[in-house]
N, CA and C atoms as a LAMMPS dump frame, in Angstrom:
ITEM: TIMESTEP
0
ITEM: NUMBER OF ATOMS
234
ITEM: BOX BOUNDS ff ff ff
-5.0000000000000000e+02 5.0000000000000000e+02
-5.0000000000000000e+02 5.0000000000000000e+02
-5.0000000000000000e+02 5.0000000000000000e+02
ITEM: ATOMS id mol type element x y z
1 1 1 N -434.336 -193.137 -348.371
2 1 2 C -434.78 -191.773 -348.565
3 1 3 C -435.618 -191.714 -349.823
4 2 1 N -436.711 -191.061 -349.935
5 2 2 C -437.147 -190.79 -350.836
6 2 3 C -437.46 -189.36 -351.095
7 3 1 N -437.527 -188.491 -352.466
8 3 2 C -437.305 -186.885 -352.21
9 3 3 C -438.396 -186.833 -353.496
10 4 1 N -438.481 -185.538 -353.702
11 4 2 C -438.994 -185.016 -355.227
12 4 3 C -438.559 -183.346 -354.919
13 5 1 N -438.025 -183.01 -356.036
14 5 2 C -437.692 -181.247 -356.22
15 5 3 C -438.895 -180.978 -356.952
16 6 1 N -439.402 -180.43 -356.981
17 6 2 C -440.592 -178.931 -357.832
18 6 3 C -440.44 -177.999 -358.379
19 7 1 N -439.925 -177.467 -359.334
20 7 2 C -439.885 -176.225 -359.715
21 7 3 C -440.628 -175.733 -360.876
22 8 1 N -441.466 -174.604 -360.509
23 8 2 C -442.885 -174.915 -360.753
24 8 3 C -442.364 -173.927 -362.209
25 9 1 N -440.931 -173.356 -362.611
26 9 2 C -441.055 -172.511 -363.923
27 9 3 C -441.429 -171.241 -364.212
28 10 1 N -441.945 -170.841 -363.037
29 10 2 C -442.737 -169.356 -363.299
30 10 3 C -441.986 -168.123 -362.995
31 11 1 N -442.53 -167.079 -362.784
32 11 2 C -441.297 -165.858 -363.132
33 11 3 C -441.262 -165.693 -362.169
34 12 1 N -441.302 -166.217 -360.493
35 12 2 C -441.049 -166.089 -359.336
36 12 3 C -440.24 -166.96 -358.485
37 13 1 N -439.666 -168.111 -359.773
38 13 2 C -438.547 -168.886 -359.502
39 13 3 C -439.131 -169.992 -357.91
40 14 1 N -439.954 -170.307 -358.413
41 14 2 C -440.712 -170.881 -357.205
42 14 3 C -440.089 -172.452 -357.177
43 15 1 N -440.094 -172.78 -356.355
44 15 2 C -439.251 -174.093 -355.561
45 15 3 C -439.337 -174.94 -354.594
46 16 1 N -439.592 -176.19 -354.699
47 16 2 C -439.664 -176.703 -352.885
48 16 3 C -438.743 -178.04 -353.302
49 17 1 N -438.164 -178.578 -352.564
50 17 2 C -436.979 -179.938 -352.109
51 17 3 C -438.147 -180.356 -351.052
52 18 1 N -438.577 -181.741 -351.402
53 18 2 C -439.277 -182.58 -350.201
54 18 3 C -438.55 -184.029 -350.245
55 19 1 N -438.027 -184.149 -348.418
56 19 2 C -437.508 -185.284 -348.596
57 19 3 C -437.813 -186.229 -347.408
58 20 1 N -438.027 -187.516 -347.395
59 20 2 C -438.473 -188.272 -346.087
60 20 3 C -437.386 -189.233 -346.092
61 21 1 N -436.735 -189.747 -344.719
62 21 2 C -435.946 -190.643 -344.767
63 21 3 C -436.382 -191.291 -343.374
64 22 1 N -436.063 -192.772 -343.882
65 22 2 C -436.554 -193.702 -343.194
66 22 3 C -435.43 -194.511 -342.975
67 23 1 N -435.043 -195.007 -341.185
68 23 2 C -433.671 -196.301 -341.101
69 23 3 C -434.829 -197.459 -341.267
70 24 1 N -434.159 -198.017 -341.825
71 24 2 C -434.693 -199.43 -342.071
72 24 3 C -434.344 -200.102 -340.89
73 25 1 N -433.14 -200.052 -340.227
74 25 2 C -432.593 -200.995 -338.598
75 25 3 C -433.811 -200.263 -337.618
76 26 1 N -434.276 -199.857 -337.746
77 26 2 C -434.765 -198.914 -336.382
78 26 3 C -436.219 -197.855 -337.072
79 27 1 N -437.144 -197.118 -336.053
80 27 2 C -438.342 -196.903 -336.153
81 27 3 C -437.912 -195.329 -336.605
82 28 1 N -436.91 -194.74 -336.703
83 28 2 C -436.911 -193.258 -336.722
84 28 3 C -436.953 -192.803 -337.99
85 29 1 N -437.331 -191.76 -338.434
86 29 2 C -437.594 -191.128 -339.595
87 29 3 C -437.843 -189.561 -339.717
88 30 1 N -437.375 -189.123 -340.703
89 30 2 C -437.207 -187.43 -340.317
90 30 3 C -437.765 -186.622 -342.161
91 31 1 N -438.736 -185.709 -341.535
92 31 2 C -439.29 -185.071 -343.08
93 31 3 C -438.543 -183.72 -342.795
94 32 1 N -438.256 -183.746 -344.087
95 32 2 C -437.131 -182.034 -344.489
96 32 3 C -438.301 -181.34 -345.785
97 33 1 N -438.54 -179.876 -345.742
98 33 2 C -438.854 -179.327 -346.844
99 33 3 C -438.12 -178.093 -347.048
100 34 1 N -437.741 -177.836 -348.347
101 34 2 C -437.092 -176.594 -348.749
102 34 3 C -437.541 -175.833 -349.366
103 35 1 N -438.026 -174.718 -349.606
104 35 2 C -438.515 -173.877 -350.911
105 35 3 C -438.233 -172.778 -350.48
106 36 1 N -438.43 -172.353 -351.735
107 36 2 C -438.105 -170.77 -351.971
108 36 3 C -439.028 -169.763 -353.295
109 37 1 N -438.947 -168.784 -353.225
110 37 2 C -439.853 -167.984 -354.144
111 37 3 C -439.174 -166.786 -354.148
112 38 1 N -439.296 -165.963 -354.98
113 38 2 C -439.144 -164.408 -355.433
114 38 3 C -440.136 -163.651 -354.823
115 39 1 N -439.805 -162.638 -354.1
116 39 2 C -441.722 -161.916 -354.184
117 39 3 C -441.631 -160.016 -354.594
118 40 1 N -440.09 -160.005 -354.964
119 40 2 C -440.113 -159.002 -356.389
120 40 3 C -438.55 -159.14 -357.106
121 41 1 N -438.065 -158.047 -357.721
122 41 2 C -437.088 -157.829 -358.536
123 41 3 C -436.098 -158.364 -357.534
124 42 1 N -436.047 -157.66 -355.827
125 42 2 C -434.914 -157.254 -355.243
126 42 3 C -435.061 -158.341 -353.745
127 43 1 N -436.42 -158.628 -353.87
128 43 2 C -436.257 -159.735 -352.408
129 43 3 C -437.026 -161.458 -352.781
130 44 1 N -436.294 -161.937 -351.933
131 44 2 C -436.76 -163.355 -351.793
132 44 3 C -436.901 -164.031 -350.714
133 45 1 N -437.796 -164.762 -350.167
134 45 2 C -438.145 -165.494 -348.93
135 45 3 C -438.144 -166.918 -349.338
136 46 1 N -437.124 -167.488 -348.089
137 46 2 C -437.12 -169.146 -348.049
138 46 3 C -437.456 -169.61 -346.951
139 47 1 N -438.16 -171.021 -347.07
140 47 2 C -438.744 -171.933 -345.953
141 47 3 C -437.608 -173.006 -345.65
142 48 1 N -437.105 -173.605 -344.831
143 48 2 C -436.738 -174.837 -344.292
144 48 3 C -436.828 -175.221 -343.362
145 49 1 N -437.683 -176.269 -342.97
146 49 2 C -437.93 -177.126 -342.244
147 49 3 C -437.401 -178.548 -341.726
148 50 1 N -437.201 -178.705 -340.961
149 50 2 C -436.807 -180.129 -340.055
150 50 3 C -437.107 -181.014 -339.404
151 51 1 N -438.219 -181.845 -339.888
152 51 2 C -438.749 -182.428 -338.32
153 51 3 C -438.446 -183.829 -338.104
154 52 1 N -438.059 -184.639 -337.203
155 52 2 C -437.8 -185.561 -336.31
156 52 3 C -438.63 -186.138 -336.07
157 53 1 N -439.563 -186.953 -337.087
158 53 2 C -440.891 -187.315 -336.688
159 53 3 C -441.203 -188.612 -335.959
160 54 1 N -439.927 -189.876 -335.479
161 54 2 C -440.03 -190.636 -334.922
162 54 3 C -438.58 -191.042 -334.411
163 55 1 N -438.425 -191.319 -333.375
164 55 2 C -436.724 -192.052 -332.823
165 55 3 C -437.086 -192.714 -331.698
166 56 1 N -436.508 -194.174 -331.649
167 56 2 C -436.43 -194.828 -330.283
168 56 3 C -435.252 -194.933 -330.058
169 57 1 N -434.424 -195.219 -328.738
170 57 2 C -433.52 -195.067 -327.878
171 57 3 C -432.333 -195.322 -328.223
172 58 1 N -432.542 -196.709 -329.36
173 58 2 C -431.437 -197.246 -330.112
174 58 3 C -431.295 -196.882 -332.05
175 59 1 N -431.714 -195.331 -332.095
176 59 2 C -431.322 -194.869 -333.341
177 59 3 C -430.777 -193.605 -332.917
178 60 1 N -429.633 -193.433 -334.125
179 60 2 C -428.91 -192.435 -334.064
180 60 3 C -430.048 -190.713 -334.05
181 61 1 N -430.918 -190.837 -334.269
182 61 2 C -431.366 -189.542 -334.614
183 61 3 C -431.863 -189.639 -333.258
184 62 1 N -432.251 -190.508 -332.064
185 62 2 C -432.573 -190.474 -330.819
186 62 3 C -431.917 -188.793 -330.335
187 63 1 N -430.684 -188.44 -330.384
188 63 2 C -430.136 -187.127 -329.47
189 63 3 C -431.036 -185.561 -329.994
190 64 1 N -431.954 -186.042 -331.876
191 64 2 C -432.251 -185.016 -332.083
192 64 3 C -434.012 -185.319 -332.355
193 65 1 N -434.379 -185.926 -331.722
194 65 2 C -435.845 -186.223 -331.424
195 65 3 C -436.55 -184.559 -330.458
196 66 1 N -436.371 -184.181 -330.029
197 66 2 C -436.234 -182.526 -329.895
198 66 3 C -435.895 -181.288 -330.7
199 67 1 N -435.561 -181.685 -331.113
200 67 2 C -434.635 -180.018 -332.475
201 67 3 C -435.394 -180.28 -333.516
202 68 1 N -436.683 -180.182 -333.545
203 68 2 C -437.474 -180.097 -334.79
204 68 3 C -436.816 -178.105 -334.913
205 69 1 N -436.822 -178.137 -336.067
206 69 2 C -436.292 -176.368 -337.033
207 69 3 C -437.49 -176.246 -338.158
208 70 1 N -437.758 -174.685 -337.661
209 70 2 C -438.166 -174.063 -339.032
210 70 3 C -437.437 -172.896 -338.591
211 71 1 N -436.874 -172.388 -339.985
212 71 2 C -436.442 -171.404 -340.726
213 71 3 C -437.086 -170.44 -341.778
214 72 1 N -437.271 -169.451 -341.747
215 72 2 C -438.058 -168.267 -342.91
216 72 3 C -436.505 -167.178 -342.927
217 73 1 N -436.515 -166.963 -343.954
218 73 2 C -435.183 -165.985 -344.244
219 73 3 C -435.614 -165.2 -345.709
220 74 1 N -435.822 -163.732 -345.241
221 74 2 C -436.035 -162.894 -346.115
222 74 3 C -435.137 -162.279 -346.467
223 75 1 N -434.488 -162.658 -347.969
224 75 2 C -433.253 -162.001 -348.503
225 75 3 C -433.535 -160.996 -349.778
226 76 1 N -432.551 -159.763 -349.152
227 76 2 C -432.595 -159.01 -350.089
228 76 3 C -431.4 -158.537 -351.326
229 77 1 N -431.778 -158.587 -352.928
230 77 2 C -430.24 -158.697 -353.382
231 77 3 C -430.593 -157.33 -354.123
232 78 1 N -429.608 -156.933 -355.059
233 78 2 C -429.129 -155.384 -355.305
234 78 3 C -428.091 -155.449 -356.346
């Protein structure tokens, strides 16, 4: 696996998690990204993503070579 976090410091609390993992036994490999941001006092919107970008027959991620995910979730706090 290799990753890097970002957090860029600014007053919108801005953020991304990028991570790629690779089996070394086998061809499959899967990219994840996370971030998030402020976009005022009271709400915030996050990204996560999933994708399944390679599997042959004899790797475990083979059952989820289909279920690529994105996620957007607009939260509001108070």
């Amino acid at each position: 696996m290799a990753g890097a976090c970002l957090s860029f410091n600014d007053a919108a609390s801005t953020e991304a998690l990028i991570g790629f993992i690779q089996d070394i036994d086998s061809e499959g490999n899967v990219l994840s990204l996370e971030s998030s941001r402020r976009i005022s006092d009271h709400w915030k919107i996050t990204l996560d993503t999933y994708f399944v970008l390679n599997s042959s027959e004899r790797d475990a991620l083979y059952s989820l070579r289909d279920d690529d995910n994105i996620q957007i979730e607009r939260s509001y706090y108070f």
